[in-house]
C-alpha positions in Angstrom: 0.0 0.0 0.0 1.3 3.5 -0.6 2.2 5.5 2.5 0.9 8.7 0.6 -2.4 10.5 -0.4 -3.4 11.8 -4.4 -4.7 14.9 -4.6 -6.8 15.4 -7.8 -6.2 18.4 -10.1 -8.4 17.7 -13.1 -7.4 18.6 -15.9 -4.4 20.5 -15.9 -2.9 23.3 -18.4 0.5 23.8 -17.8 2.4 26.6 -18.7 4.5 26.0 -21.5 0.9 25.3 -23.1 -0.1 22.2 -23.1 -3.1 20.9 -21.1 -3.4 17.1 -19.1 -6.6 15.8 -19.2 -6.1 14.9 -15.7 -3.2 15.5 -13.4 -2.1 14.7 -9.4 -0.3 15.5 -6.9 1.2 12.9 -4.5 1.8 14.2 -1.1 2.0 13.0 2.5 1.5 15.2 5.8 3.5 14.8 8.9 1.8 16.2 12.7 -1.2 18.1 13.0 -2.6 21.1 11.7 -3.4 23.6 14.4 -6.7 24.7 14.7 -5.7 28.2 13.5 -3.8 26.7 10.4 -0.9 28.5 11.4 1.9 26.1 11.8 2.3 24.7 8.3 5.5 23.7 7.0 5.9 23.0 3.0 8.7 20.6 2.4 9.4 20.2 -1.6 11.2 17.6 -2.7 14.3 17.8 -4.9 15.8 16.2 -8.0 14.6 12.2 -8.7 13.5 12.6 -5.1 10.5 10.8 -3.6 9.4 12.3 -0.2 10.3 8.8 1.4 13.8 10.1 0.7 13.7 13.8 2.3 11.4 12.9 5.2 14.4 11.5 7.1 15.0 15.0 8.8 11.5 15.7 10.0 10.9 14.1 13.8 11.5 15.4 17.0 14.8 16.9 17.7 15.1 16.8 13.7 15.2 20.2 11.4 11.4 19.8 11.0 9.4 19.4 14.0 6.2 17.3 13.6 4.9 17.5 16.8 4.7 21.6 16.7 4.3 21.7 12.9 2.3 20.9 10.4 4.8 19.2 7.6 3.6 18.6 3.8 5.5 17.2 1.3 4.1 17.4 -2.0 6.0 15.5 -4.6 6.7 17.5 -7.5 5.6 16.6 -11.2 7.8 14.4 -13.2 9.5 12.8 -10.0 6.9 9.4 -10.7 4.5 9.6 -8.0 3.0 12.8 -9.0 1.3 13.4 -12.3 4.8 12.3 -14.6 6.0 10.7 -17.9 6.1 7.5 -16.5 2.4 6.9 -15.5 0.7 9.5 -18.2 -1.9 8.0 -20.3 -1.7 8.3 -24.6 -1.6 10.7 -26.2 1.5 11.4 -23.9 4.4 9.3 -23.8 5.7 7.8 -26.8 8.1 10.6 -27.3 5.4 13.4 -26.0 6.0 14.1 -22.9 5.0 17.5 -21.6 7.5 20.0 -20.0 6.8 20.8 -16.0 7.9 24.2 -14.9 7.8 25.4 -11.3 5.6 27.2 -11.8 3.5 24.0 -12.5 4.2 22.6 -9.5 3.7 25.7 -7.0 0.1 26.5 -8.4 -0.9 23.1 -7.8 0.4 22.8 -4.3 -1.6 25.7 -3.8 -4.8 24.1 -5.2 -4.0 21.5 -2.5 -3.1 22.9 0.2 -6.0 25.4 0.1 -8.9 23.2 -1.4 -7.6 20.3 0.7 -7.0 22.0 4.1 -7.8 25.7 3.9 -4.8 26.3 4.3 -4.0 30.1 2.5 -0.3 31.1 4.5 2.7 29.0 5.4 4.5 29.4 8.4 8.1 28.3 6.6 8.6 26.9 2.9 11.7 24.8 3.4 13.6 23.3 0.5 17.0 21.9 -0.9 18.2 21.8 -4.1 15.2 21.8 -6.6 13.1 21.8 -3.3 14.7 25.2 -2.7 13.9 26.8 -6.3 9.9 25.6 -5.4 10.5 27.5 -2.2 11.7 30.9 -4.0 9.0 30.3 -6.2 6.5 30.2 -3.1 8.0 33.6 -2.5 7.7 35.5 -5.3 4.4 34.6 -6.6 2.8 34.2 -3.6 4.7 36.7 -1.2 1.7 37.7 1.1 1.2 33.8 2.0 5.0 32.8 3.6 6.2 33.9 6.3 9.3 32.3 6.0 11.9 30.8 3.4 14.8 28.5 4.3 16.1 27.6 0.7 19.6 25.5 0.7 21.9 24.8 -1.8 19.4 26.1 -5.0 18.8 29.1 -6.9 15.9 31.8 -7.8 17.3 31.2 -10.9 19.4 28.0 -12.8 22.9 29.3 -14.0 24.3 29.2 -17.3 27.2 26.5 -15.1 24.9 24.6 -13.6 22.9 24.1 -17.4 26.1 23.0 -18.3 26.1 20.5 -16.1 22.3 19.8 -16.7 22.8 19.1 -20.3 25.7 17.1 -19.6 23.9 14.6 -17.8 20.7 14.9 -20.6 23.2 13.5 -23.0 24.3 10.6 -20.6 20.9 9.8 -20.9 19.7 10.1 -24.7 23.5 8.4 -26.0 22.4 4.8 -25.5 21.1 3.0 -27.5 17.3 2.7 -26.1 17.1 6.7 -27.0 15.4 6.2 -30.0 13.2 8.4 -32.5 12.6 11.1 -29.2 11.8 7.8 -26.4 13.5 5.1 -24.6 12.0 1.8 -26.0 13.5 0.0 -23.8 15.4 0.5 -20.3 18.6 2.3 -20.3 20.5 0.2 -17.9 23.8 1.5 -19.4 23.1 4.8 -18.9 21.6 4.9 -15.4 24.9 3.6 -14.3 26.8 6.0 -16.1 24.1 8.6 -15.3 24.8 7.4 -11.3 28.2 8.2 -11.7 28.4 11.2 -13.8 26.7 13.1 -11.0 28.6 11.8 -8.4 31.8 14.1 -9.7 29.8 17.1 -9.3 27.6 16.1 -6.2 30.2 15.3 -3.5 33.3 17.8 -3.0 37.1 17.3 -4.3 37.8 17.2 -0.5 34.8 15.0 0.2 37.0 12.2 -2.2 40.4 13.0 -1.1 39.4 12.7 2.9 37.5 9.1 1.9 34.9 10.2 3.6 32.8 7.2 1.8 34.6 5.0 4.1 32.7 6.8 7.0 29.4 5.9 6.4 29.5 2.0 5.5 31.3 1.9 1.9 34.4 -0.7 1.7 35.7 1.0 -1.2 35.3 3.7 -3.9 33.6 1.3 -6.1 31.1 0.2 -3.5 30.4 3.8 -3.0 29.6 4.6 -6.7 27.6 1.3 -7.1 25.3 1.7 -4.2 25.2 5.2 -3.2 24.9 6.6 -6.7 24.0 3.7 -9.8 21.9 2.5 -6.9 19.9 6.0 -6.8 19.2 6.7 -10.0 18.6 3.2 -11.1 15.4 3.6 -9.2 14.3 6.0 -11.3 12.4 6.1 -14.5 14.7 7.5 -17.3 11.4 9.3 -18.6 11.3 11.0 -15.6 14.7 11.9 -14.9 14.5 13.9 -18.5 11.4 15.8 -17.5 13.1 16.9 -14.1 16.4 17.9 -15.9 13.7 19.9 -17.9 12.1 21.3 -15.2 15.2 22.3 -13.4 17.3 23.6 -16.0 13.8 26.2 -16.8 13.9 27.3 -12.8 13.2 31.1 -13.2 11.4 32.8 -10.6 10.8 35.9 -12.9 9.9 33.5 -15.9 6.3 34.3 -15.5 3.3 37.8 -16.5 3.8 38.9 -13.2 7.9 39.3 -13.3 8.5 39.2 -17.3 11.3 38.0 -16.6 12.7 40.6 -14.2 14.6 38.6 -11.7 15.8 41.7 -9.6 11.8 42.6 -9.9 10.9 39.0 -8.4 13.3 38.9 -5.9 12.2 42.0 -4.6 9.1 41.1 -4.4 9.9 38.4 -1.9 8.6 39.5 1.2 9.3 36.5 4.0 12.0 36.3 6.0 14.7 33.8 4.5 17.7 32.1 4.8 19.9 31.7 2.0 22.5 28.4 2.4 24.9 27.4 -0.3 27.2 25.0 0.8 30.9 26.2 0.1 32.1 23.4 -1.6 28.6 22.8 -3.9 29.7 22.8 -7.4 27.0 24.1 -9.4 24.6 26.2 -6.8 28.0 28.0 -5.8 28.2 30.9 -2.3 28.9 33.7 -5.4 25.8 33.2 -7.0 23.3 32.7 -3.8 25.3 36.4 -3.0 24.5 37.5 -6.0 20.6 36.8 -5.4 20.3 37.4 -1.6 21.1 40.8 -2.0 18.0 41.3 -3.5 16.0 40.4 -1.4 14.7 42.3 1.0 14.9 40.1 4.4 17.2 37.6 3.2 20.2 36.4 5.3 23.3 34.6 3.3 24.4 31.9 5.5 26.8 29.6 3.8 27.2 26.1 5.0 31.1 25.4 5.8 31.0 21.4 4.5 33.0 19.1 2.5 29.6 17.4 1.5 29.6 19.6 -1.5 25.6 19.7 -2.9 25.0 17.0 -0.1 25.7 19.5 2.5 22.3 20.3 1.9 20.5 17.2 2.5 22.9 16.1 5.5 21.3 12.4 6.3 24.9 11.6 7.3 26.4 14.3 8.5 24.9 15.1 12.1 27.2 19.0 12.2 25.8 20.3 8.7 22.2 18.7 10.1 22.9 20.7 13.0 23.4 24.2 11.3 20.0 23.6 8.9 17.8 22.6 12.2 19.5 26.1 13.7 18.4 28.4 10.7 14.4 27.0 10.9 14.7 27.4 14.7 15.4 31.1 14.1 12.8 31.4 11.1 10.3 29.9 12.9 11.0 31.7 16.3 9.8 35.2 15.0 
């Protein structure tokens, strides 16, 4: 049995144009919503994430607190539980898969969180990675609902780099030889592997390699640690899917929209919440010089740079207790105003 709930959109136009004749969102609460609604938490989740892999940090004593707060996760589109290229019906699929923006996902988690629960304001969006670009989103488009923003390791907007890197790993995907005629006809075990590994190099530090800090959390070798940790991830994953999230990713643009026109100094100004920005020093493609470059746009926004060796994984610290530690202190002081 699933361990999460389907909220129903109908049908669906999304915003590069084309409409789904009926679309979901996947999504699974944690604690109780106060009578008030006034202790809700949204929790994104992040690239080929499923929230069974980012709810680690919510429990007491954790970064997210379920026994003050009221903790969604909505799974985002094209991550395979909500509405995604893998479980579309014709006449998707088949090499016509529609592209999900952020904008996408943010309207419809505010279709369910307000025809679901009522719920119209958010004590804290708190996100990581692509998480974190759905939480800037929150901000600028609906900046009289959040209160509060702790985005780590992300971007209001993806960087020419880190599209680099994006379409890097694209053409991982689309060189083997199931990539045919715009689809994968059959599964690219070949290139999940490779995939796994390609991302790998840019997710985890040079230091995080040269300290073996693999050997610290239950690897034997270097090999072990590329087989599990990282061919093991993404060979969970529908190859459909991980195209539609690189999509989806590499068109992150908080200003991308009528109301901003593009004006990312506009949007970002239009944040109102409280927020704390967190790049991790050693992340290779959401860099400290380009979250600088943002923060000081906004109006209450706080640059707070995580000093790890996790590299991107700084962010999403499952097994590092110290950078866990500086992520549960940043929500403590959002949420203490």
């Amino acid at each position: 049995m699933p361990d999460y709930e389907i909220f129903d959109l109908g049908p669906l136009t999304l915003q590069r144009g084309l409409t789904l004749p009926k679309a979901h969102v996947a999504y699974k609460t944690y604690g109780t919503l106060a009578a008030d609604k006034s202790n809700v938490i949204l929790y994104p989740t992040s690239y080929g994430a499923h929230h069974t892999d980012i709810d680690w940090l919510i429990g007491s004593g954790r970064v997210l607190d379920p026994e003050r707060y009221f903790i969604v996760i909505p799974n985002q589109f094209g991550n395979g539980l909500s509405s995604s290229p893998s479980n579309l019906a014709e006449p998707f699929g088949l090499g016509r898969n529609p592209v999900f923006t952020h904008w996408d996902n943010v309207q419809a988690q505010e279709r369910l969180l307000r025809e679901r629960f009522g719920i119209t304001r958010l004590a804290l969006v708190y996100g990581w990675s692509m998480g974190g670009q759905q939480a800037l989103h929150w901000g600028a488009l609906f900046p009289d609902r959040v209160s509060a923003i702790c985005a780590v390791c992300t971007s209001a907007r993806t960087s020419p780099h880190n599209t680099v890197f994006l379409e890097g790993i694209r053409a991982i995907l689309t060189a083997d030889g199931a990539w045919r005629d715009g689809r994968f006809v059959e599964r690219p075990v070949r290139a999940l592997r490779a995939f796994g590994r390609v991302y790998a190099g840019w997710a985890m530090s040079q230091a995080f390699y040269r300290e073996a800090l693999w050997s610290k959390i239950g690897f034997a070798s270097l090999e072990d640690y590329l087989v599990r940790a990282w061919e093991g991830n993404f060979l969970r994953r529908h190859a459909e899917d991980l195209l539609s999230m690189i999509d989806t990713w590499t068109q992150s643009d908080i200003s991308d929209n009528a109301l901003y026109g593009g004006d990312l100094a506009k949007a970002l100004a239009a944040i109102e919440a409280r927020a704390i920005i967190m790049p991790s020093t050693t992340d290779l493609y959401f860099t400290v010089a380009d979250s600088a470059a943002e923060t000081k746009l906004m109006r209450q926004a706080e640059l707070r740079p995580i000093e790890s060796i996790w590299g991107h994984r700084a962010g999403n610290p499952i097994q590092e207790p110290a950078d866990e530690a500086i992520l549960r202190q940043a929500v403590r002081e959002l949420l203490a105003h």
